[in-house]
Every structure is written in structure tokens, then in C-alpha cells.
N, C-alpha and C positions, 0 to 999 in steps of 0.2 A: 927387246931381245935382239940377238944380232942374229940376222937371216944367214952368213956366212958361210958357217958348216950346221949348216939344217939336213937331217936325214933326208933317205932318198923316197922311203914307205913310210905309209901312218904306220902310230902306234904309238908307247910309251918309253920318251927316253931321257936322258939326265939331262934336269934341264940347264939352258946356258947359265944362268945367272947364277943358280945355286945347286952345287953339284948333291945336296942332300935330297932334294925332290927330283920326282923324274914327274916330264909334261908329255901331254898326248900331242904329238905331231898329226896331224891332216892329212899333211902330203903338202898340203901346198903351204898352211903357219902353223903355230903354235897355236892353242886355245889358252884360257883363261886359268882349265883346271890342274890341278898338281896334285901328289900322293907322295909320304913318304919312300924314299928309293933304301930299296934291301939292303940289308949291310953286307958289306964284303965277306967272302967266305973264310974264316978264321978270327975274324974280329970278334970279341966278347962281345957280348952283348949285356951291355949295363944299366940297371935299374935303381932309383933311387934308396939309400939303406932300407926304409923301412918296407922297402915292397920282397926286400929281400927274404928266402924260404927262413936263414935264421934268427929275422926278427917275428916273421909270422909266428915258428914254432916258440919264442918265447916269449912273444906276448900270452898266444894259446895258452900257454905251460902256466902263465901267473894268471892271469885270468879264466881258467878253467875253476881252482879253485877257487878264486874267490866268489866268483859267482852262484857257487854252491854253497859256499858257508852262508852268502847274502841267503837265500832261498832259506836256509835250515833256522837262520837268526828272524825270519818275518816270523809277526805273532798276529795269531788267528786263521795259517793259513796249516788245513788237514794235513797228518803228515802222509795220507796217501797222495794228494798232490803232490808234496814234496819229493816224496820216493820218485816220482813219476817224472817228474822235472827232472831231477838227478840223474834217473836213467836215462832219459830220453837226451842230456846234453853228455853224459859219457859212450852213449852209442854214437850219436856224432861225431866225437873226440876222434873215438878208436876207429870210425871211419874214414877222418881225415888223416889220422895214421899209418892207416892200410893203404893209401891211397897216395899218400904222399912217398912211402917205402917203392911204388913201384913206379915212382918219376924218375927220368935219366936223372 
């Protein structure tokens, strides 16, 4: 790395090579370690399709039921189990529902 324009105080700063990490400065080098560096303010900020909220919610959306009908279509299993499973993944649903309504 080029000693050049090296800060004046330790701490964390963009490092020379690759302005996507920022390196802890000493005072006197650089260390070894790296972190990625914040994105600028106004830059989106992008995540690959499927991390995206509208693939979440519709994977959720197709696989909520079917996962239910799998449960109702098992043979030998009580249908209070069943009930019980059923309920217990539509309170989650409606949880992650609620929950996702009050994210920016």
C-alpha cells in the first residue's frame, strides 16, 4: 500500500487500494485488517432478487399453502395435530405480516 497520503490519526479509513473497504490506520501503517466501507448517502442499496421483500412475500404466499395442504394430505396424523400445525403456521404468517406492514 502506498504510505503517500496515509492519515494523520489512527482509525478507520478508505483503504488505498480498494476504495470499497476501509483499513485501520495506527498512526504510524496500515494493519492487515479491513471492513466493508458504508455506502454513500443516497445510493440504493441493492440485494440480490431473491433477498428481495417481493420475492420473500411470494415465495411466503405459495408456500404457506402448500405447506398446509402437505399437513392435511399426511395419513395417520390426528387432526388435532393438524389443526394445531395449521394454526400455529397462520399465526406466524400474520405475524410476519404485521411486522413487515410497519418496515420503512
Amino acid at each position: 500500500m502506498t504510505q503517500g497520503s496515509s492519515p494523520t490519526g489512527p482509525g478507520w479509513y478508505s483503504d488505498p487500494s480498494d476504495p470499497g473497504l476501509l483499513r485501520y490506520w495506527s498512526g504510524s501503517e496500515w494493519s492487515p485488517e479491513t471492513q466493508p466501507a458504508p455506502l454513500p448517502p443516497g445510493s440504493p442499496f441493492t440485494r440480490p432478487w431473491w433477498q428481495q421483500w417481493w420475492a420473500i412475500a411470494l415465495t411466503l404466499a405459495l408456500c404457506f399453502p402448500l405447506g398446509v395442504i402437505g399437513v392435511w394430505q399426511r395419513q395417520g396424523t390426528p387432526v388435532v395435530v393438524k389443526a394445531a400445525v395449521s394454526a400455529g403456521a397462520a399465526v406466524l404468517y400474520a405475524v410476519f405480516l404485521v411486522w413487515r406492514s410497519t418496515q420503512p
